[in-house]
N, C-alpha and C positions, 0 to 999 in steps of 0.2 A: 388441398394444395394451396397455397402461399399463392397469392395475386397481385400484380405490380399495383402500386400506391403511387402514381405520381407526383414527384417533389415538388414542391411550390416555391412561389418567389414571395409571399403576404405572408408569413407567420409572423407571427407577434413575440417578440424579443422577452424572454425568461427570466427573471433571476433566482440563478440554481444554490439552494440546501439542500443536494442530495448528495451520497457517500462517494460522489463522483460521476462524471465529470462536475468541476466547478468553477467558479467565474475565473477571467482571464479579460487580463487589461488588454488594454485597446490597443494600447502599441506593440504588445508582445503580439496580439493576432497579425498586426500590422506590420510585423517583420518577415511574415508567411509569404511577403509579396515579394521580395528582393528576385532581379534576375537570376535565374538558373544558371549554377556552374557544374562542372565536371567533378564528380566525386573523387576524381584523382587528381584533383590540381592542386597546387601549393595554397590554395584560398582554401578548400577541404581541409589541408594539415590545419590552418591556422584557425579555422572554427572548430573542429571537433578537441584537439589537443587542450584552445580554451574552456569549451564546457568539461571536458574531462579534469582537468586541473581545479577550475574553481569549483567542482564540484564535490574533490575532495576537501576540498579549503571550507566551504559552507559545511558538509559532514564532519569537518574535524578529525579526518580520518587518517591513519599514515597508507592506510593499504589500496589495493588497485581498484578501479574504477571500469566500468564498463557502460556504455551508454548504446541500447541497441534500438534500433526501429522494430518494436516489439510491444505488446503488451507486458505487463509480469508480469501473466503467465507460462511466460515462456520461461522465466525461469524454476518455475515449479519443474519443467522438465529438463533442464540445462541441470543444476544442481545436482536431480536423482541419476541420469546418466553420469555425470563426472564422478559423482563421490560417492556411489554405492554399488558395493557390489552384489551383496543379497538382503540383507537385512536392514531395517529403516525402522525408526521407532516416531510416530505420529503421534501429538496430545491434539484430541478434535476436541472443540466447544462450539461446534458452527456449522455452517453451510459450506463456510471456506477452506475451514483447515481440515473438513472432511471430505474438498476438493483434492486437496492437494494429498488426501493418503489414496483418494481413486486414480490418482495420476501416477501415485509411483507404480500402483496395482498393475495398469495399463502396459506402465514401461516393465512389465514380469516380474518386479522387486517384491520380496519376502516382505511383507508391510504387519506393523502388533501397531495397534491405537490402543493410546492410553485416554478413556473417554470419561468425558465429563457431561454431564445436563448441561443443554444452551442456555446462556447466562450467568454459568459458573467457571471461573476464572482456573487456569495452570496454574499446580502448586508448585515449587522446586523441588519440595522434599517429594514428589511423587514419581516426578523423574528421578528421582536418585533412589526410590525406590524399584524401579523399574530397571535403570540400568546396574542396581547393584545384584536384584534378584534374577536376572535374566541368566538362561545357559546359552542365550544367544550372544556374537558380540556385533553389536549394532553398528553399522558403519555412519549412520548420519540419525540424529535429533532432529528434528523440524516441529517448530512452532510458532503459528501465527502472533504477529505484538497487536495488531488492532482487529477482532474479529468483527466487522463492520456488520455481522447480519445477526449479532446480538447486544451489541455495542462493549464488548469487552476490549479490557486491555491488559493484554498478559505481562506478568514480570518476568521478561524477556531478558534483562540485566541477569539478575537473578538464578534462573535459568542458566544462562550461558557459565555463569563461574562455577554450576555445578558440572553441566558437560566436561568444563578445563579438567575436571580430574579424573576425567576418560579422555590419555592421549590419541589414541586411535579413533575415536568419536568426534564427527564433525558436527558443526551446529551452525545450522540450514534457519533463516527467519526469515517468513513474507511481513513485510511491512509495508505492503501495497497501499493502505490505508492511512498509513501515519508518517511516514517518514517526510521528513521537509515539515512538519507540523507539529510532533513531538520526539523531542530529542532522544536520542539513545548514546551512550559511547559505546561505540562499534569497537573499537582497539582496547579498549580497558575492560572488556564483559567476552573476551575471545569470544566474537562471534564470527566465523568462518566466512559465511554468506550470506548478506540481508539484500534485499531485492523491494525496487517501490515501481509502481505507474505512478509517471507525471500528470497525469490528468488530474490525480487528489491533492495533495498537502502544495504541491509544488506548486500547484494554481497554472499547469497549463494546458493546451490541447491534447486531445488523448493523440500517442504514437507510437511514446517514448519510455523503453524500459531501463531503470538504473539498477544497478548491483556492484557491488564489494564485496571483494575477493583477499580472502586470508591470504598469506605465503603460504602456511599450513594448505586450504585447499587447492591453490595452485599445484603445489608439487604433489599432491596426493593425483590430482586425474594424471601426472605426467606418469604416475606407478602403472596405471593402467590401461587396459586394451582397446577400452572403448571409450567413447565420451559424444555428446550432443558434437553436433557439427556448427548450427548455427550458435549455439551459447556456448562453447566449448572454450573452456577459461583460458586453456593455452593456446588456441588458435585468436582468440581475438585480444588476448595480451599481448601474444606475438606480434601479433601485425601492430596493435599499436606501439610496443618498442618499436620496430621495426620505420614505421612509414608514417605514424602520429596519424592512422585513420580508422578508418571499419573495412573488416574483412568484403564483405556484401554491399551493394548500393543502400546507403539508408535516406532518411527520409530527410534531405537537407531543407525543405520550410520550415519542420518543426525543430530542427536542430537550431533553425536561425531564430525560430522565434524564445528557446531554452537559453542562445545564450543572453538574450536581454532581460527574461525573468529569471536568471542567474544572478545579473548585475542586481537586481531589486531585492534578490534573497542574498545574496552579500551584503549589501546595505542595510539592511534590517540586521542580520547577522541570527545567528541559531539562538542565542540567547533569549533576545529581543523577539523570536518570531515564535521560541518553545512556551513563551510568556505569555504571547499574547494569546495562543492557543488554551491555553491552559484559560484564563477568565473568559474567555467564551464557552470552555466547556463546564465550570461552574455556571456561570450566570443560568444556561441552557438547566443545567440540571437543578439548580433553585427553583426554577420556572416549574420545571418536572415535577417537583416533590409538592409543589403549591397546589396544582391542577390534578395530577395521576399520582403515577412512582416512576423510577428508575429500573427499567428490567435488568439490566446487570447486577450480578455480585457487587453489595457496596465494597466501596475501597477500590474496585478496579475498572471502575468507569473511563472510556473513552476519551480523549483528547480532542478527539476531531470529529466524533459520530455518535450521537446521542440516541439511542434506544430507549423510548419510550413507552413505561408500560401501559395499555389502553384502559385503565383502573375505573374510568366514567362513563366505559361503552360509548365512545361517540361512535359517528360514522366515519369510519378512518379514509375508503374511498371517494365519501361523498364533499369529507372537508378539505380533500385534495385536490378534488377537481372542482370546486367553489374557489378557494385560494389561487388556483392556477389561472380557470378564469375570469376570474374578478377583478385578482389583484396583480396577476402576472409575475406569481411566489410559484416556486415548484420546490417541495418537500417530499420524503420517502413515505409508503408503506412497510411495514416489517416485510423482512422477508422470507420469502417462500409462501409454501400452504401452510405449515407451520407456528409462521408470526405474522399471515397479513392482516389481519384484526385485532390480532390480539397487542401489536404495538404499531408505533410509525417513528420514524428518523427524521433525526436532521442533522445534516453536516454542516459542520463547522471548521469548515478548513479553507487552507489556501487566504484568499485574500478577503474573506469576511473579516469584521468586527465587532464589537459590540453593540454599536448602534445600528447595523444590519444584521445581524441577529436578535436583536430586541424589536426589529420591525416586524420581523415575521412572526414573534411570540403573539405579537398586540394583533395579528391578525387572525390569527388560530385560536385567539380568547372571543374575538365579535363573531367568525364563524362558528365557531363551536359551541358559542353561547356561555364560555366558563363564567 
């Protein structure tokens, strides 16, 4: 049985590469502190309405927005209750998107995985092999864009303009890992509903779940009997036409501290920020191929999460917790039983750059003796 551990006030101050949470400026914490208002007052409309708004303006997106006091995972379960009624078609290459086909299982949905070996990336033609061969007819695709616990990254573009030519089929993508870090067009690849935690790409405190919502999947839960209560597209669409809030009390520190690292990811702007992602996640993977390999399928490496294959047998737990503290770096193990030796991560997202991800590389070369 679990034993209380009691909190301290002397911990020694981290800087995080790991697939999430990760770092977070000073003053975006530092907007956590604002007096307390009333989640109904007209200060409410005018903070949530803002991150809702600029949030479609940074995604580029024409479609609705939802911002909940939630992890994403909640919309793993928001999406299967609105938009399916029995059948679900899952492509797993992971830990995660084999989360998300035991979530639909949970919520009683008819669930077929279309499965790959971890590390091998979604092909389009295999979903269209699946939905063309099928006697079933699927009501939702789902598949992950950045599997973080292999370091894949699905062409989820790709993907989506195959779904377009299954009307009745909706296309479901967690992008809990990438979004705000590597670009997607949500409105040009019909994808129905993509869903991030801010704590990764966005660079902020973990709280906050965002998702985009088709007109297609809005009016498809309105066909139907049932749907999530907390993520239910038309109850918190509604309300925000309605009142420009959230249905439920949410989490208004972290909303205040979203909308200042909103203002910073406007400023950088997605182009500027899918960029700079992008040379962090080559440099990372130069390093990679110098030292080990790269465990993912080449070609579909990560934007923001590096999977590293352990090629030199170091000690994966022991140059972590050396790094940690030594240097006061914190980097991933692989994950699970799976991959925790056999690779280790490092995120690269949110507000790293190159020359703090080159810091951490020059340290895992003197620890690990490369």
């Amino acid at each position: 049985m679990t034993k209380k551990r009691e909190y301290r006030d002397d911990y020694r101050e981290k800087t995080l590469y790991i697939p999430g949470p990760t770092e977070v400026r000073e003053d975006v914490i530092d907007a956590m502190a604002e007096p307390m208002f009333g989640h109904r007052m007209d200060r409410m409309t005018d903070l949530y309405t803002t991150i809702v708004e600029d949030t479609k303006t940074f995604l580029e997106t024409d479609n609705d927005v939802i911002i909940l006091t939630a992890s994403g995972t909640e919309f793993w379960e928001a999406s299967t209750l609105n938009l399916v009624d029995e059948h679900m078609l899952v492509a797993t290459c992971g830990s995660f998107s084999e989360r998300h086909a035991n979530v639909a299982e949970r919520l009683g949905k008819s669930v077929d995985r279309l499965e790959y070996e971890w590390g091998q990336a979604v092909k389009p033609e295999d979903i269209h092999e699946a939905l063309e061969n099928s006697d079933k007819q699927y009501d939702v695709v789902a598949c992950v864009m950045n599997e973080s616990s292999t370091g894949v990254r699905n062409p989820v573009e790709e993907i989506g303009d195959v779904v377009a030519e299954y009307p009745d089929t909706y296309f479901v993508v967690d992008a809990v890992s990438a979004l705000g870090g590597d670009h997607v067009d949500i409105d040009e690849h019909d994808i129905d509903v993509i869903f991030a935690s801010t704590q990764k790409a966005f660079a902020m405190p973990p709280g906050l779940a965002v998702c985009v919502v088709s007109e297609d999947a809005y009016e498809r839960e309105l066909e139907r009997d049932t749907a999530s209560w907390y993520g239910g597209f038309q109850r918190c669409l509604d309300y925000y036409d309605r009142k420009g809030q959230t249905h439920s009390t949410p989490a208004i520190p972290v909303m205040l501290a979203y909308r200042k690292q909103m203002k910073y990811l406007l400023e950088e702007g997605m182009t500027a920020r899918d960029g700079r992602h992008r040379e962090m996640a080559e440099y990372t993977q130069n390093w990679a191929h110098k030292h080990f390999d790269m465990f993912p399928e080449s070609g579909y490496e990560s934007q923001t999460v590096s999977c590293i294959e352990n090629t030199q047998g170091i000690d994966v737990a022991d140059t972590i917790e050396t790094v940690s503290e030594e240097y006061d770096m914190v980097f991933s193990n692989g994950y699970g039983s799976q991959l925790g030796e056999k690779t280790f991560r490092i995120g690269h997202m949110g507000e790293h750059d190159l020359e703090s991800i080159r810091a951490l590389t020059d340290v895992i070369e003197d620890v690990a003796d490369l």
